[in-house]
Each structure stands twice: as structure tokens, then as C-alpha cells.
C-alpha positions, 0 to 999 in steps of 0.5 A: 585385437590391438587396433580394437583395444585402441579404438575402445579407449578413444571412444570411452574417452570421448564419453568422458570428455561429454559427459565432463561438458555436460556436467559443466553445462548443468552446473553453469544453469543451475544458479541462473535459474536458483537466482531467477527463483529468488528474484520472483520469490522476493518480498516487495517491501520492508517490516510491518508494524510488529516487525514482520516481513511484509509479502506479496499477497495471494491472488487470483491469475487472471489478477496476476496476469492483468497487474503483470500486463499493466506494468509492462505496458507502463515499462514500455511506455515509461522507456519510450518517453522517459524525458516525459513526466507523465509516464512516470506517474502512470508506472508508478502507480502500476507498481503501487496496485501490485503491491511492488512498493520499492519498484514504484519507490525507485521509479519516484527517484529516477523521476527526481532526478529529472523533475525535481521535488514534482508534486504528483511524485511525491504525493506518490512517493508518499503513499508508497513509504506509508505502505511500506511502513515508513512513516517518517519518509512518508510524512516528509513527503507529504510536508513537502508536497503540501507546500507545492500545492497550496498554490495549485488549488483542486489540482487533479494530476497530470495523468487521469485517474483509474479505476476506484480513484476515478470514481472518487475523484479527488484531487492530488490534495486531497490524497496527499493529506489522507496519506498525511492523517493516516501516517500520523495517526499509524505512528501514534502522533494522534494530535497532530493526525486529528488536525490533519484529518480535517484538513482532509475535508477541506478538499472534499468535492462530492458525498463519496469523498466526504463519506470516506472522510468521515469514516476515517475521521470518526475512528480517530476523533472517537479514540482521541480528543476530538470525541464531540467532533466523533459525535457530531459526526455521527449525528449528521450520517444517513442511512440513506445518503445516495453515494456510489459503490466503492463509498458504500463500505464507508458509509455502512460502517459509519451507519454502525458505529451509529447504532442504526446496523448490527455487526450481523447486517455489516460484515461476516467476519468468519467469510475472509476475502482470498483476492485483493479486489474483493478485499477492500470492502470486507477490510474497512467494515472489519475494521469498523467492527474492531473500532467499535470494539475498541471504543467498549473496551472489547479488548479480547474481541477487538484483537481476533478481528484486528488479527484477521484482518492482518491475516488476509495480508493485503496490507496496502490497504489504508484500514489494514495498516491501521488494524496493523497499528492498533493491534501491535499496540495492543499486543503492547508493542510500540512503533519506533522509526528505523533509522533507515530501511532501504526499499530500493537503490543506493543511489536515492535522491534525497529531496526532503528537508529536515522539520524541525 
């Protein structure tokens, strides 16, 4: 009975020593997942224009796969050849159609480090602050960039365009300056962003770039100083202009704005789009509707379609962010610049010189 006691004890305490290390075990994992949770949950950018927090939008998962792909790949590619500048600019550009800004904001600046002050990054870097709503950083860059190419011509990159970009085909100036106008414009310097905007047309190669143009040009010049500019601009569209499908959008909506489509035959605005891609069309026509809205001092139904705009939250797009814009300062809210919103590191190399 003793040696049957003894042998009790030992065999409870040994249940107790396993149960202790597994305990142990359970607690050690519980924070790497919590963590790795965190990590996939956490929002790719600052603020919107009206303070909001600014999150990854909903997708579909073929989307999500396809984009996760493509960033591998470009991670792969940029650690193989990371003395060559080219994969830089392709992972970049793979972080921007994810939304990921602060990711391809920091691979701008490891980029820096070893091509400094290189247009195609900078050009970039630029597009990533506008979306990132930092509107000062993103106009440095553009400043910046500018001086770089005015001895460069109709340089187009140094890594080929893809998807909706290719089929536009502008060059890296052309895209410099629209991200210029638009950032202006977002931060309510309306003079300065008019001026801007037609500079966009001197790099204008083709109808679809000029289409895009003008679209954007109309709803600032209209809003603006430049209203028989607005006017002239209108004067000159056809209905029947032969451009290809992602210019389309723009040119219906100019259409519009022109008296020659009903709101009816534009958009559907009650039909919002649920996936990125499909996205685009709807947000730029949608956008045109508010705009004229606007123009006839529909303030009430100029804000519902801003404010489904804003609430599709594909915000990378350059017509939401300007729906963003219109409709804080609607609601009377006024953009003032953040002393500093840090989207990425600490260790950022800081190229920009102060205009004065």
C-alpha cells in the first residue's frame, strides 16, 4: 500500500509538471498569433481629409490573391536585384495597387538611399503621399521631380507601364503633373492647381490622355477662375470622339456636364460598386454628377453623392480623394497640413528642399 501511495504521488506529480509546461507553451503562442493578427489587420495609411482613419478597402479573393502575388513576386525580385533600380520601381508600384501606401513609400526611400532624388521614384513617391493625403510632401515631390524632367522630354520610365497605365500611355511627366494639379487642388490652392492643370496638356500624346485632361481640368476650371476656359472646353467635346474603354468614363462624363446625357444615361448611383477594379468607372461618373451638382448649388444632393462616394472606400482613386476634399469642406471642415505623419520608418531620407 506504501509502494502504491509512493507510486501515485510520482505519477500526479508528473501530470502536474505537464500540465505546468503546457500552460507555459499556450501562453508563449498566444501573443505571436495576437500579434501576427494585428500585423494583418493594420491600416495601410494615415487620415482622410475629414480626419478619418483611412483602411484597406473590401475585395474580392481572387483580387486579394492576385495583388498578394504580385507583391511577392516584385519582393522577390526587388531582393535579388536590389542594386538595380528597376525593381524598385515595379515593387512600388505593386504596393500602390494594394493600397499598402507606407510599404511603397518606404521602398521609395530605401531607393533613395541608393539612386538619389531618381525621377521615376519620386514621381512615385509622390503619388503615394497624395493617397496618403499628404499633400505638401506629395507637391515637394512633384517640385522636384519637375526639375528632373525638363531635360528628359516625353520620357516614359524605365520599367513598362501595365495594366490601365499602359493603355494611356503617358509619360512620367504627364503623371507627375496630374498628381501635382490634383494635390493642389485637394489642398484648396485653386489658383496655383489651374495653372497646373494645363500644363497636364502639354504632355498629352493621344485622345485618351487628352479626354482624361479635360475632365479633370473642366471641374476645377468651372469651380474656379477659369470658367470660359470650362466652357470652351465643353464646346469642343464629341459625343462621339473614338477613345478606348478606360477613357470612356471621362469622356461620358464630360458628355454631361455638356447637357448632351442625362444623369439617368451616366451612372446609377444607388448601384455601388463592391470591388476595386469595377470601381474606378462608377467613382469618376459619380463624381461628375456631384460636380455638377455643385455648379447649381445642389448642396443637399451634392453631398449624398459625394458621401457615397466616400463610402465605397476605394479611396486611391484620384476623383474620390477629390469627393474626399469637396465634401469636408462642405460639411465646413478645412484641410490644414499635419506637421508630420509618419507613414513608414524613422529612418526616412529626407531629399526635398523647402519652396519658398
Amino acid at each position: 500500500m506504501k509502494y502504491r501511495n509512493i507510486i501515485c504521488s510520482i505519477f500526479y506529480f508528473l501530470l502536474l509538471i505537464v500540465a505546468f509546461a503546457t500552460c507555459k507553451e499556450v501562453k508563449k503562442e498566444t501573443p505571436k498569433a495576437a500579434t501576427e493578427s494585428n500585423d494583418s489587420q493594420a491600416p495601410n495609411l494615415a487620415i482622410s481629409i475629414d480626419g478619418r482613419m483611412l483602411k484597406p478597402w473590401n475585395d474580392t479573393p481572387e483580387n486579394l490573391l492576385s495583388q498578394e502575388a504580385r507583391i511577392n513576386e516584385g519582393r522577390n525580385n526587388y531582393l535579388k536585384k536590389n542594386n538595380d533600380i528597376e525593381p524598385y520601381i515595379s515593387y512600388v508600384r505593386d504596393f500602390l495597387k494594394a493600397g499598402k501606401i507606407e510599404h511603397a513609400i518606404k521602398i521609395c526611400d530605401k531607393g533613395f538611399e541608393k539612386f538619389p532624388a531618381q525621377t521615376d521614384l519620386l514621381v512615385l513617391r509622390a503619388e503615394a503621399q497624395l493617397k496618403g493625403r499628404q499633400l505638401q510632401s506629395a507637391i515637394d515631390d512633384c517640385w522636384d521631380a519637375g526639375k528632373s524632367l525638363e531635360s528628359k522630354g516625353n520620357y516614359m520610365g524605365l520599367v513598362k507601364q501595365t495594366g490601365k497605365d499602359s493603355i494611356f500611355n503617358g509619360s512620367v511627366a504627364y503623371k507627375n503633373y496630374l498628381t501635382l494639379s490634383v494635390a493642389m487642388q485637394t489642398k484648396n490652392d485653386l489658383s496655383n492647381a489651374e495653372k497646373m492643370y494645363e500644363i497636364v496638356s502639354d504632355f498629352c500624346t493621344n485622345p485618351d490622355l487628352y479626354t482624361q485632361t479635360h475632365y479633370f481640368q473642366y471641374q476645377c476650371y468651372a469651380r474656379a477662375t477659369k470658367k470660359e476656359e470650362a466652357k470652351k472646353l465643353l464646346a469642343n467635346v464629341e459625343k462621339t470622339k473614338s477613345v478606348l474603354a478606360p477613357a470612356k468614363p471621362y469622356l461620358q462624363s464630360l458628355v454631361f456636364w455638356k447637357g448632351e446625357l442625362t444623369e439617368a444615361e451616366l451612372v446609377d448611383l444607388n448601384v455601388i460598386p463592391t470591388t476595386h477594379d469595377l470601381a474606378e468607372d462608377w467613382i469618376i461618373k459619380a463624381y461628375a454628377v456631384a460636380v455638377k451638382q455643385m455648379l447649381m448649388n445642389q448642396t443637399d444632393a451634392a453631398k449624398a453623392t459625394l458621401t457615397k462616394i466616400v463610402t465605397t472606400g476605394f479611396w486611391d482613386y484620384y476623383p474620390y480623394i477629390l469627393a474626399e476634399k469637396d465634401l469636408a469642406q462642405l460639411g465646413g471642415i478645412v484641410y490644414k497640413e499635419p506637421e508630420h505623419v509618419n507613414l513608414n520608418s524613422n529612418s526616412k531620407v529626407n531629399i526635398k528642399q523647402k519652396k519658398k
